[in-house]
N, C-alpha and C positions, 0 to 999 in steps of 0.2 A: 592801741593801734587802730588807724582808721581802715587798714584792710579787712581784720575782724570784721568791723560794724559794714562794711562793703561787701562781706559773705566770699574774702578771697581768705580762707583758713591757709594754705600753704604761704600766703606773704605774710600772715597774722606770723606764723612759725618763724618768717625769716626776722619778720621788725622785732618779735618777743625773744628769739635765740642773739639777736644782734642788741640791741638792751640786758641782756643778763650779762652778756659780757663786758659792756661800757660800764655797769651798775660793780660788779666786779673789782673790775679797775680803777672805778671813783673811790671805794670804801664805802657802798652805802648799804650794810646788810639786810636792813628793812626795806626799802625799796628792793634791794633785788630779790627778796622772799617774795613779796606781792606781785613782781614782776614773775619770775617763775611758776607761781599760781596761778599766773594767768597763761603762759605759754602752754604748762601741762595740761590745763585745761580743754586748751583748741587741741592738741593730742586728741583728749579720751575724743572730743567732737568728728574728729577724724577715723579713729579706731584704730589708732596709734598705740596703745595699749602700754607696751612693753615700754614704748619712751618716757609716755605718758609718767608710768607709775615711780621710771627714776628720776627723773625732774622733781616729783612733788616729794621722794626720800632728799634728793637735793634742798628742797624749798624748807624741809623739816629740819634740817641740819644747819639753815643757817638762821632759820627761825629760832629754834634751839640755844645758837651760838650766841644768840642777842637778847635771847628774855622774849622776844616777842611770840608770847604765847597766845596770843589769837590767832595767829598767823600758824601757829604748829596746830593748833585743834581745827582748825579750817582745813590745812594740809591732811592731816588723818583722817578726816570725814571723806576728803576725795580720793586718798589713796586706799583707803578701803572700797572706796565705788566701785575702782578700776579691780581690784582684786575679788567683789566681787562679780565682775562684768569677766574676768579671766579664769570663773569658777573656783576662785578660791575664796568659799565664804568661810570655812573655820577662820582663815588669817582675816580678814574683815574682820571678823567680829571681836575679834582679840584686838583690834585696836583700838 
């Protein structure tokens, strides 16, 4: 999303939330993993937190769903960030 890289993070949320749902409907579950990683990402950047963290269990699920396991070990490395940014590092660390 060219809003990202233009420092507007709320339009980055609308182009990233508006591609997961097109990504969705195409059948493309690798793209819309990647796609999702990206969206919860502009989250944590915002301190979005609580979104943030179910986007990226979303991103893991359908990473999961398809094999693409760089995609799920990327996902857990960030959803443990946000959990520990939410003061829950035992759950970090277990992941």
């Amino acid at each position: 999303s060219t809003a990202y890289c233009d420092d507007d993070r709320e339009g980055a949320v609308r182009a990233f939330g508006d591609a997961a749902a097109l990504l969705a409907r195409a059948g493309d579950p690798f793209a819309e993993c990647g796609n999702l990683l990206r969206l919860a990402a502009v989250l944590v950047d915002l301190g979005r937190l609580d979104e943030a963290e179910a986007v990226f269990i979303r991103a893991n699920a359908r990473g999961e769903a398809v094999g693409d396991a760089v995609g799920v070990r990327v996902g857990r490395g960030h959803l443990a960030t946000v959990r520990h940014l939410q003061g829950r590092a035992e759950e970090a660390i277990a992941l």
